[in-house]
C-alpha positions as CSV (number, residue, x, y, z in Angstrom):
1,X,28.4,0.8,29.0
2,X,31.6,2.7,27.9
3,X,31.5,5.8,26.8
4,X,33.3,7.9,24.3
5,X,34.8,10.0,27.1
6,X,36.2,6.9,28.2
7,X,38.7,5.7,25.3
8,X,40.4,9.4,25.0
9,X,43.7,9.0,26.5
10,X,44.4,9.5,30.0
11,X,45.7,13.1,29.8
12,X,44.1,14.6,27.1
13,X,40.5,13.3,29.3
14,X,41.5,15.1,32.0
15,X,42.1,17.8,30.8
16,X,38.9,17.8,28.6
17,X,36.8,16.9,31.6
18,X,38.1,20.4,33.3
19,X,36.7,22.4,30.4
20,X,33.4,20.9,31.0
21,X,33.6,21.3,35.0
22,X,34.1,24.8,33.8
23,X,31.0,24.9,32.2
24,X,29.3,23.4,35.4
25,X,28.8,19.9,33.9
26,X,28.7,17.4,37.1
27,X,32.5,15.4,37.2
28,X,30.8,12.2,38.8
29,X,28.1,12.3,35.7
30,X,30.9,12.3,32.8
31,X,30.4,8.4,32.8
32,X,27.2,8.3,31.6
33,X,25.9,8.6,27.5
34,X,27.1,11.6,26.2
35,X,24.1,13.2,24.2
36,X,24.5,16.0,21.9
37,X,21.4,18.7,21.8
38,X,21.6,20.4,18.9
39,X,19.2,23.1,18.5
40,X,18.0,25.9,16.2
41,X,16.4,28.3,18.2
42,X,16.4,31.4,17.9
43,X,14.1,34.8,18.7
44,X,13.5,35.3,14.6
45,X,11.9,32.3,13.4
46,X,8.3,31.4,14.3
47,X,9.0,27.9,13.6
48,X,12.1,28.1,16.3
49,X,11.4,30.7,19.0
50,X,9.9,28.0,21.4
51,X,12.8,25.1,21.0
52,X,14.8,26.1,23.7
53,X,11.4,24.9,25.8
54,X,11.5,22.0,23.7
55,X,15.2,21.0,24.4
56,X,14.5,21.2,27.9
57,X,12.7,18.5,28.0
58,X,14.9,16.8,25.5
59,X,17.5,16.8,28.1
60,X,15.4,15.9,31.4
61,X,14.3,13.1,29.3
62,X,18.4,12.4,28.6
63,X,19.0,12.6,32.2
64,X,16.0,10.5,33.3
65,X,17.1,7.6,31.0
66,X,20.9,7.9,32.4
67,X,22.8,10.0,30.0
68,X,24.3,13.7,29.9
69,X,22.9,15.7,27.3
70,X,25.0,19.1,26.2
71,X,23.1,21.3,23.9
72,X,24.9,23.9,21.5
73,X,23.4,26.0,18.5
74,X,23.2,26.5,15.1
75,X,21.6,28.7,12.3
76,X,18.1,28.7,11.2
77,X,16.6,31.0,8.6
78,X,13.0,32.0,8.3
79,X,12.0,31.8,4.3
80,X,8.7,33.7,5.5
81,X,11.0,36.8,6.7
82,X,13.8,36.3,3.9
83,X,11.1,36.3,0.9
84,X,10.7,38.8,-1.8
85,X,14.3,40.0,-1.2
86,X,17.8,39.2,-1.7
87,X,17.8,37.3,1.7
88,X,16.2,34.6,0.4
89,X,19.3,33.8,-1.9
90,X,20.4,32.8,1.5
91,X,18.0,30.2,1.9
92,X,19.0,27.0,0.6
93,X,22.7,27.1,1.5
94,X,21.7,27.5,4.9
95,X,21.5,24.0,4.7
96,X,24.7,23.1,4.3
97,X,25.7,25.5,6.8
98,X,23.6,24.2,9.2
99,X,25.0,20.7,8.3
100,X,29.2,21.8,8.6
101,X,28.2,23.2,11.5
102,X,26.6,20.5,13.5
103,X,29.2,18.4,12.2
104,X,31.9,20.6,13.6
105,X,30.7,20.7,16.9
106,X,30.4,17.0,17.0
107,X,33.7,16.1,15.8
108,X,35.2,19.0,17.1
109,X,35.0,18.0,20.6
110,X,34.9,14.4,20.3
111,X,32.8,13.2,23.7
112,X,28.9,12.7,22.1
113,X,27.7,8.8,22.1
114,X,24.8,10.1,20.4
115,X,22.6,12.6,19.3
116,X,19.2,15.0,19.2
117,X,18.7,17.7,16.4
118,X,15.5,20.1,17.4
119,X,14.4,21.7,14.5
120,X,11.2,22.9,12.4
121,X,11.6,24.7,9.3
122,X,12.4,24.7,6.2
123,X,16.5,24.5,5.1
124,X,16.6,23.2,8.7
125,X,15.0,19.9,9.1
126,X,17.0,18.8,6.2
127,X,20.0,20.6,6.8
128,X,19.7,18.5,10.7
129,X,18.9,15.4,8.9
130,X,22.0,15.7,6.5
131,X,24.1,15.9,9.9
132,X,22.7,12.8,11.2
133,X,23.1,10.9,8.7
134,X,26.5,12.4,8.5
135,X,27.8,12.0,11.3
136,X,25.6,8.2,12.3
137,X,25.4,9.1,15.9
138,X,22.8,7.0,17.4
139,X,20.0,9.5,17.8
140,X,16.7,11.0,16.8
141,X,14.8,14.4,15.0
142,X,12.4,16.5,17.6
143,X,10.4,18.9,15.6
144,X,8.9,22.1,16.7
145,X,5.4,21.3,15.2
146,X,3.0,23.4,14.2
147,X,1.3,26.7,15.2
148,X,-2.8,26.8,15.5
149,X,-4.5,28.5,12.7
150,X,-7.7,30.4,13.8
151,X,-8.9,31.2,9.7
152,X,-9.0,29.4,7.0
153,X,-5.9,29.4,4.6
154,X,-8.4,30.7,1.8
155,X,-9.1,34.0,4.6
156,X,-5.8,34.7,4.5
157,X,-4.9,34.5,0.8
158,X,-8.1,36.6,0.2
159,X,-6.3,39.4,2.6
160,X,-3.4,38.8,0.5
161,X,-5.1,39.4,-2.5
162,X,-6.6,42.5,-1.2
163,X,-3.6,44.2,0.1
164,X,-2.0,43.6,-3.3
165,X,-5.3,44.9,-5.2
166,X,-5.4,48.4,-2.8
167,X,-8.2,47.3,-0.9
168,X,-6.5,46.5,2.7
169,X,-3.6,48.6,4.4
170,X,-0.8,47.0,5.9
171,X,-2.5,47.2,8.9
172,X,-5.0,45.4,8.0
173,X,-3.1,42.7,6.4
174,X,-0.5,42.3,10.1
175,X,-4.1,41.9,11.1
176,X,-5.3,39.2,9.6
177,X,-1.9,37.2,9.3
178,X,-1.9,37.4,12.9
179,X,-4.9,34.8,13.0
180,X,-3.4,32.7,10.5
181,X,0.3,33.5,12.3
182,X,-0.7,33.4,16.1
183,X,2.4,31.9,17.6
184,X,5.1,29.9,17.9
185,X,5.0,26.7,15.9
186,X,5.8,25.7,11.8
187,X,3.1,28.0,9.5
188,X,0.3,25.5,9.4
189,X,0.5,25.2,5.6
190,X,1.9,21.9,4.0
191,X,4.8,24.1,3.1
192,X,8.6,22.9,3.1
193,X,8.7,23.1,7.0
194,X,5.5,20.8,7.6
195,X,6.3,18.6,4.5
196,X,9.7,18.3,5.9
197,X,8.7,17.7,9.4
198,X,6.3,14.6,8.4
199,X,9.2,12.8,5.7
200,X,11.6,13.1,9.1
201,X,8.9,10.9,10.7
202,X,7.9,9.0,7.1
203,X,11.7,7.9,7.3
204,X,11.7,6.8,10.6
205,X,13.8,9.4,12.2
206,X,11.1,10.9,14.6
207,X,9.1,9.4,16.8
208,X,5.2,8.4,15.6
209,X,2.7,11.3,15.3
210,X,5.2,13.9,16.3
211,X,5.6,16.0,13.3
212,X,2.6,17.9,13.7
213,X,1.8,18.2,17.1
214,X,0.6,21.4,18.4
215,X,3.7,23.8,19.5
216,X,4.3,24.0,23.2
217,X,1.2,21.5,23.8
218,X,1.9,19.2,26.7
219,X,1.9,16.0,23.7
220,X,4.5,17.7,22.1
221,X,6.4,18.4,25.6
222,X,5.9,14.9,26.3
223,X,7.0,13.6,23.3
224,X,10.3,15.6,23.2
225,X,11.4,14.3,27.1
226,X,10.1,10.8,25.0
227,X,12.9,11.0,22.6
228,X,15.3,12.3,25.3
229,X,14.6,9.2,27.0
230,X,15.0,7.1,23.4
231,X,18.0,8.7,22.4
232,X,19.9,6.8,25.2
233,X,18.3,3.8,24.4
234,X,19.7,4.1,20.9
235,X,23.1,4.7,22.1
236,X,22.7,1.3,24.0
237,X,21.4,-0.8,21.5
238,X,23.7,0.7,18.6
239,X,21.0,1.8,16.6
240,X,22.3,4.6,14.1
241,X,20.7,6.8,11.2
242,X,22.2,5.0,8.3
243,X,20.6,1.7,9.6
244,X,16.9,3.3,9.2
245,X,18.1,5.4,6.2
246,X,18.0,3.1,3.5
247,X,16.8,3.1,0.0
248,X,13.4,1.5,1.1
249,X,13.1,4.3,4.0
250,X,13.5,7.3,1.1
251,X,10.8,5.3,-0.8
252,X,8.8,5.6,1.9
253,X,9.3,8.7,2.2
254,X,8.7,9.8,-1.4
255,X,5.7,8.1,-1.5
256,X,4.1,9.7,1.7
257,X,5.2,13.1,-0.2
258,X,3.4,12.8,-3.1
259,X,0.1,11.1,-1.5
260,X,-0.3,14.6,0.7
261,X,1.2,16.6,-2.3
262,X,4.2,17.7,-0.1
263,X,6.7,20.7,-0.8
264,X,8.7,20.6,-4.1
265,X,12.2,21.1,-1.8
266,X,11.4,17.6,-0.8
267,X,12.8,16.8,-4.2
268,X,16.0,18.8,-3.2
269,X,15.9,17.6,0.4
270,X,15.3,13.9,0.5
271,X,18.2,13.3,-2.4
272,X,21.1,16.0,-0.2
273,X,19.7,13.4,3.1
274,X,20.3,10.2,0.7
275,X,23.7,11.4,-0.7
276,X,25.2,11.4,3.0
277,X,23.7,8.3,3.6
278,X,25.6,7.1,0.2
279,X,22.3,6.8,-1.5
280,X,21.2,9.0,-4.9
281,X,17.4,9.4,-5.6
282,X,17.2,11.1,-9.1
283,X,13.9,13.3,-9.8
284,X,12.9,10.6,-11.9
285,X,12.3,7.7,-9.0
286,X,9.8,10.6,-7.5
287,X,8.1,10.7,-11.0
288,X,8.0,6.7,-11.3
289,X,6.4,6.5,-8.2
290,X,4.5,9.5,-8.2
291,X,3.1,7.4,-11.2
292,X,1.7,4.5,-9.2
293,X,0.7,6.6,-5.6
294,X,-2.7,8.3,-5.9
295,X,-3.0,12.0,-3.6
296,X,-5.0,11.1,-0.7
297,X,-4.7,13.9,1.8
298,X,-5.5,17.3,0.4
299,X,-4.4,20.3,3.0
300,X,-3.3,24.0,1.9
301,X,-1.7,24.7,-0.8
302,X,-3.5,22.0,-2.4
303,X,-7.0,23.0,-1.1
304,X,-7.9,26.3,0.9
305,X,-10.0,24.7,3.4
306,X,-7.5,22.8,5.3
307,X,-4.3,23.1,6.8
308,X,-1.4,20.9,8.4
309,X,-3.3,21.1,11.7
310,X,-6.6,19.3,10.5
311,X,-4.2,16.9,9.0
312,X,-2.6,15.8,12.5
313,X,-6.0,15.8,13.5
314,X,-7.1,13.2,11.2
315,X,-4.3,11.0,12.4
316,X,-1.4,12.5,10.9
317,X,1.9,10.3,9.4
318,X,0.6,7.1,10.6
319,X,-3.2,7.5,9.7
320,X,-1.5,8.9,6.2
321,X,0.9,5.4,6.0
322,X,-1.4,3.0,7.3
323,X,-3.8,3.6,4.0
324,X,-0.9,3.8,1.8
325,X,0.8,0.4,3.7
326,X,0.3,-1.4,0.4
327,X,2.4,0.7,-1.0
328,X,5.4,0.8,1.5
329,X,8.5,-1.3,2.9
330,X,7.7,-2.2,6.2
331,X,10.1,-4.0,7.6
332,X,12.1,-1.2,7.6
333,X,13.5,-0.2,11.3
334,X,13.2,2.9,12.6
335,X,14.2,5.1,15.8
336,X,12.1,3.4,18.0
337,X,13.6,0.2,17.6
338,X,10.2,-1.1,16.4
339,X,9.7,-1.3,12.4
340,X,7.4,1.0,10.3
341,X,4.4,-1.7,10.0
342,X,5.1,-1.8,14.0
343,X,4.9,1.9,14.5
344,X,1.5,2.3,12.5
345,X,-0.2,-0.9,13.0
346,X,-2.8,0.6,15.5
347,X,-3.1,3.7,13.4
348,X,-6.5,4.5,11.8
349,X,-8.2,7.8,9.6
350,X,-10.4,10.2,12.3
351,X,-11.7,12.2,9.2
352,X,-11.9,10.6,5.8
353,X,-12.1,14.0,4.2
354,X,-8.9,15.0,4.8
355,X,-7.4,11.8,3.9
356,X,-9.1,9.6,1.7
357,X,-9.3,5.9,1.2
358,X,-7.2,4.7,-1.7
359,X,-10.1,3.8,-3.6
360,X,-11.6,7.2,-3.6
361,X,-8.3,9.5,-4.0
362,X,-7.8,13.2,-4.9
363,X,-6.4,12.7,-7.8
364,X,-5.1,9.0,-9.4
365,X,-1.1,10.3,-9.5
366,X,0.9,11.7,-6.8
367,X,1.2,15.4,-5.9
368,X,4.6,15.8,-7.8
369,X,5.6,15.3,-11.7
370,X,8.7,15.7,-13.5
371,X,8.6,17.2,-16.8
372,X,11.2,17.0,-19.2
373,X,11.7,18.7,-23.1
374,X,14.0,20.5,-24.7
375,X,13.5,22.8,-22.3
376,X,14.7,20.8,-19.5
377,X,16.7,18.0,-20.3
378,X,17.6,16.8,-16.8
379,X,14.0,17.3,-15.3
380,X,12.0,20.1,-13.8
381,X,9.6,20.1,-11.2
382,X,5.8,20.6,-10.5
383,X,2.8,20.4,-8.2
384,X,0.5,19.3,-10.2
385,X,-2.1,18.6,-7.5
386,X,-2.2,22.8,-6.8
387,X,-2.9,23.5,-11.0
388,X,-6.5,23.4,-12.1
389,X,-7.0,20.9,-14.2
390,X,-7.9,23.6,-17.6
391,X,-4.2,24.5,-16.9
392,X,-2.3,20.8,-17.4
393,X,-2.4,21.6,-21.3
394,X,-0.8,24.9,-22.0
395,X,0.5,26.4,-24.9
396,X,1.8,30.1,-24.7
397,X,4.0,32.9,-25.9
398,X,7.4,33.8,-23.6
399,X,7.6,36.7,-21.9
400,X,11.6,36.2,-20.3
401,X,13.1,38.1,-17.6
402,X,16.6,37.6,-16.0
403,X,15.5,38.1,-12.3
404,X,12.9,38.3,-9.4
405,X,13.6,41.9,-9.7
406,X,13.2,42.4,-13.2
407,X,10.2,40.4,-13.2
408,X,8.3,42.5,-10.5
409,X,9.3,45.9,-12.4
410,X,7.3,44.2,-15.1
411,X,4.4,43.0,-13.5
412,X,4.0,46.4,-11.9
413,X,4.1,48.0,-14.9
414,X,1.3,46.1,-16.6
415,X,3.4,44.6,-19.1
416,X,2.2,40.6,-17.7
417,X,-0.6,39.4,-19.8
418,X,-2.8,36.3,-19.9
419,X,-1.7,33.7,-22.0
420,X,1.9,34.4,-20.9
421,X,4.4,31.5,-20.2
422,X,6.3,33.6,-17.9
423,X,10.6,32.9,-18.0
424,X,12.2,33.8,-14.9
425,X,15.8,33.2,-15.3
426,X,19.3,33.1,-13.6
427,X,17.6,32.4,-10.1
428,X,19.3,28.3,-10.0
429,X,21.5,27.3,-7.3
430,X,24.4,28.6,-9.2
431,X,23.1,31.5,-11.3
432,X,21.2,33.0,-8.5
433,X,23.6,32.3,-6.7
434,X,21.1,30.5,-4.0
435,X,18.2,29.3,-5.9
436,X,15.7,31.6,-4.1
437,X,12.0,31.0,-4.2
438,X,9.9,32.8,-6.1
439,X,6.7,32.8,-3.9
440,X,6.0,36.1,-4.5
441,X,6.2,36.0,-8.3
442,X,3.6,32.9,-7.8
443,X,1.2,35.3,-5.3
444,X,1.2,38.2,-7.8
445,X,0.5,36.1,-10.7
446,X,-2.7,34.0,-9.0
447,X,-5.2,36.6,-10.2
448,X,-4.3,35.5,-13.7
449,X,-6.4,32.1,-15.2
450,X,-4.9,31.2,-17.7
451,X,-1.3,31.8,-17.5
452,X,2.6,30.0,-16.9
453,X,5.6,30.5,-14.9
454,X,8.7,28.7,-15.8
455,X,12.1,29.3,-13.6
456,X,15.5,27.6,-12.4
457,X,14.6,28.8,-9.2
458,X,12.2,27.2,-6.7
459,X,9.3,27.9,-5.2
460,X,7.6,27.8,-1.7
461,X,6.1,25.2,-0.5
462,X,2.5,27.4,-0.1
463,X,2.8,28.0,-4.2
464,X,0.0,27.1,-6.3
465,X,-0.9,27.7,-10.5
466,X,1.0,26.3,-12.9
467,X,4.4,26.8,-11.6
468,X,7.3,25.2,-13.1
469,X,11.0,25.5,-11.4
470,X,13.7,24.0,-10.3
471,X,14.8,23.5,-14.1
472,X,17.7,21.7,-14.9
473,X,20.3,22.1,-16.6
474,X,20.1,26.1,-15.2
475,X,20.9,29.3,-16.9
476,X,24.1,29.8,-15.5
477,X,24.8,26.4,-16.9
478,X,24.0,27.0,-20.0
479,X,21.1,25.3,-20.4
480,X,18.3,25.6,-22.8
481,X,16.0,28.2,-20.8
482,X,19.2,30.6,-21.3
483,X,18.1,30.4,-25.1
484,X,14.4,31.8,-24.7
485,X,13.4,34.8,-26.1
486,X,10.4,36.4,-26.1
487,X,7.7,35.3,-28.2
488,X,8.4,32.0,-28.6
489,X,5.8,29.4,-28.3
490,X,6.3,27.1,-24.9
491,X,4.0,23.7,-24.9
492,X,3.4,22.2,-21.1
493,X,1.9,18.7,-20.9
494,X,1.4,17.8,-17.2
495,X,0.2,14.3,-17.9
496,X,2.7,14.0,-20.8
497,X,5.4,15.1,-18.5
498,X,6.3,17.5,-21.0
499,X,8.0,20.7,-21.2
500,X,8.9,22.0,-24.8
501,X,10.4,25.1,-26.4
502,X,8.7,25.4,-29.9
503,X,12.4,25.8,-31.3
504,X,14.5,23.9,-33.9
505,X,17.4,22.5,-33.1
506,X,19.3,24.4,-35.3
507,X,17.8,27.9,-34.1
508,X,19.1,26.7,-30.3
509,X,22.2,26.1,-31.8
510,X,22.7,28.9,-33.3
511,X,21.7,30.3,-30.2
512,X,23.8,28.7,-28.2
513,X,26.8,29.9,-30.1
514,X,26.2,33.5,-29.3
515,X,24.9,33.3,-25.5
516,X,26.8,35.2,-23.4
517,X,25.7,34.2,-19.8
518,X,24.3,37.0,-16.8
519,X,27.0,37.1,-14.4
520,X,25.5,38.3,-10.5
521,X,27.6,39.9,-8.4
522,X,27.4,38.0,-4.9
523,X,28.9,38.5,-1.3
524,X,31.7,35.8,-0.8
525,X,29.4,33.2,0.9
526,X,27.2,33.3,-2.3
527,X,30.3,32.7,-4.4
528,X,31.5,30.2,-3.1
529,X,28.0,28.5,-2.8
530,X,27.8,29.0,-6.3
531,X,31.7,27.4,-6.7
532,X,30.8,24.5,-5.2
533,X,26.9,23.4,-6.1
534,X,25.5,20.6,-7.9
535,X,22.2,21.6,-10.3
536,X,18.7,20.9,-8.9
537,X,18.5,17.6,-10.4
538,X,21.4,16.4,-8.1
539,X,19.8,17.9,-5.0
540,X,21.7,20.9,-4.9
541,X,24.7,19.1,-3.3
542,X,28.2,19.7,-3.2
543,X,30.5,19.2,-5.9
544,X,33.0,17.8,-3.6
């Protein structure tokens, strides 16, 4: 077949082709597929530290199947290392970075006939998958998988809990995060990073049980010379992202998100992926169909017992599709040229008590629900499979800070009571500017019962309680949750889908009139991040 190198004119190619002798690419193996590697690693990020194993594979698998693979970089953040600090206002516009910057390579140069993104965590996978569908290479996801976990997530969170009560040194707590940390590989929590790496494969972007395969195992190996081999095959039949990203595929996805009660980024995620594929998923198709899907597979942060890893175990994305195949499209292709009913119809449960049948679910609704109020007129997000069921009614007094920061100065000064719907403010994609997480606000706060936290920032995918974020219309908007002052009464209906500010109209108005918004100072990254951001409910795209 002809190759992109192949219709550059005859001097420019030349030329180009010297560049790439110069790099000690093979002259007589320029006619072959041209296969962009593009990888995350780096010596930072758990998640990332073992890729450049992976992409080796990746490209004997290329070479095997006939075509030359190239492999360049790109960013990756860890949101494990970046938490609690101003680092993690870096976070989520990683993922755009990540995005301009794969696309720059590619179209940069101009040779690749198709392409492999390696990647694992969390702004990543998406950030990968938004470049796919970008650029509509033919071309597949490899994930780095997951690391083992020798405790039990409720052993770690009880070290945790410890260290922040006096009772463990730091020491002790290294120690024990060790066990639940032991190497390379995703954190084995269904966190952004695993619930990202299973929607790649619920879209049809990865191959079948790959997402949570064991880091470094010789499966995983295997699997990633697999797709080196596929990715050449795509090129040859013409097979391209925005073929297998379709409406129906995001459905899919969605639906296998809120059956395992996946990350809330997912809601930012899957909408950014959609939007370069020229699709829009509103929060409110994840609350229809979070509606009419039950949650089937409980794993950490849902349940303490279980982690990602007993997940794959029990037959991971296609064990988790085939019992909700009722409720999915299909017929939809994917990258192995096969369809999703294809893909999983030999799949079958190993342990029906990590995912259950449909008639004997976790819970009748999805993992995810949308609540909206005056509070939150475009939507705001919440797991409610992680909130105790005393908690999905709450009524409670504000207590309102305008930061993380401000928030922690509190807390540590005993001012946090319970009863308190907590306001954390300012921390949206454009307020923040970043739309950090607020894990640790949500770790601090777990030895409360009976208690709230409401923000325009986000959360981790490990966070648990009754946790709202990802408000919209945010602070820095002016939206309604700038209006809150302390003392007023806040009403939270889970099954309702409610979110109210026991305020009149007229009092917001009058409000409203007076507000004079926080204003953050921010390096010039962050600014123009904040410039350039759609709210929440968009995705947190760009404005362009």
């Amino acid at each position: 077949m002809e190759n992109r190198l192949s219709t550059i004119k005859p001097y420019t190619r030349a030329i180009l082709k010297s560049h790439l002798c110069s790099c000690g690419v093979d002259y007589n193996k320029m006619d072959r597929p041209v296969i962009a590697i593009a990888n995350s690693w780096n010596e930072i990020v758990p998640g990332h530290v073992h890729l450049r194993q992976i992409a080796d594979r990746v490209k004997k698998g290329v070479i095997d199947a006939g075509g030359l693979p190239l492999e360049f970089n790109t960013i990756a953040v860890c949101d494990g290392i970046a938490q609690g600090h101003d680092g993690m206002k870096y976070s989520l516009p990683s993922r755009e970075v990540i995005a301009d910057s794969v696309e720059t390579m590619v179209h940069s140069h101009g040779i690749f006939d198709g392409m492999v993104v390696l990647s694992s965590c969390d702004k990543i996978v998406p950030g990968m998958m938004m470049a796919a569908a970008r650029l509509n290479l033919p071309g597949l996801v490899v994930l780095g998988g997951v690391m083992p976990n020798h405790i039990k997530p409720k052993e770690s969170k009880a070290a945790r809990q410890k260290f922040l009560a006096g009772e463990l040194d730091e020491k002790g707590l290294v120690d024990v995060t060790k066990k639940y940390y032991p190497g390379a590989g995703a954190c084995p929590f269904l966190g952004t990073a695993n619930t990202m790496q299973g929607l790649s494969e619920a879209l049809g972007m990865a191959l079948p049980k790959s997402s949570w395969m064991r880091a470094l195992s010789e499966e995983q190996l295997d699997a990633a010379e697999a797709a080196g081999r596929q990715a050449v095959e795509l090129v040859r039949q013409g097979l391209k992202p925005t073929d297998i990203l379709t409406l129906q595929a995001f459905k899919n996805a969605i639906t296998v998100l809120l059956a395992m009660g996946g990350s809330l980024n997912a809601c930012l995620h899957l909408p950014a992926i959609a939007h370069e594929a020229g699709i829009e998923l509103p929060f409110d198709l994840f609350d229809e169909i979070s509606r009419n899907i039950p949650f089937i597979a409980g794993v950490t942060p849902n349940n303490n017992e279980y982690t990602t890893n007993d997940l794959q175990r029990a037959g991971g994305v296609p064990a988790l599709m085939k019992v909700l195949s009722t409720h999915l499209h299909l017929d939809n292709i994917t990258v192995t040229g096969k369809t999703v009913g294809e893909n999983i119809d030999h799949a079958e449960v190993l342990d029906r008590e990590i995912i259950h049948p449909l008639s004997r679910p976790l819970d009748k609704e999805g993992g995810i629900a949308v609540l909206k109020g005056n509070l939150a007129s475009q939507g705001a997000l919440i797991k409610q499979s992680a909130v105790p069921g005393k908690l999905r009614n709450f009524i409670g007094e504000a207590i309102v800070f305008n930061s993380e920061e401000a928030f922690l100065t509190a807390y540590e000064s005993d001012e946090i009571n319970e009863g308190h719907a907590v306001v954390i403010r300012y921390e949206g994609p454009k307020g923040g500017p970043g739309m950090r997480e607020l894990h640790r606000c949500t770790e601090v706060l777990a030895k409360y019962e009976n208690i709230a936290l409401i923000t325009d920032g986000r959360f981790s995918g490990a966070s648990a309680g009754l946790s709202i974020g990802y408000l919209s219309p945010e602070a820095a908007e002016g939206g309604n949750i700038a209006l809150v002052r302390n003392g007023d009464v806040i009403e939270i209906n889970v099954k309702a889908r409610r979110l109210t500010l026991r305020v009149t109209e007229e009092e917001l108005a009058l409000r409203k009139a007076h507000l004079e918004t926080v204003k953050r100072e921010a390096g010039k990254f962050l600014r123009l991040y904040s410039l350039s951001t759609e709210s929440a409910a968009s995705g947190a795209i760009r404005n362009i």
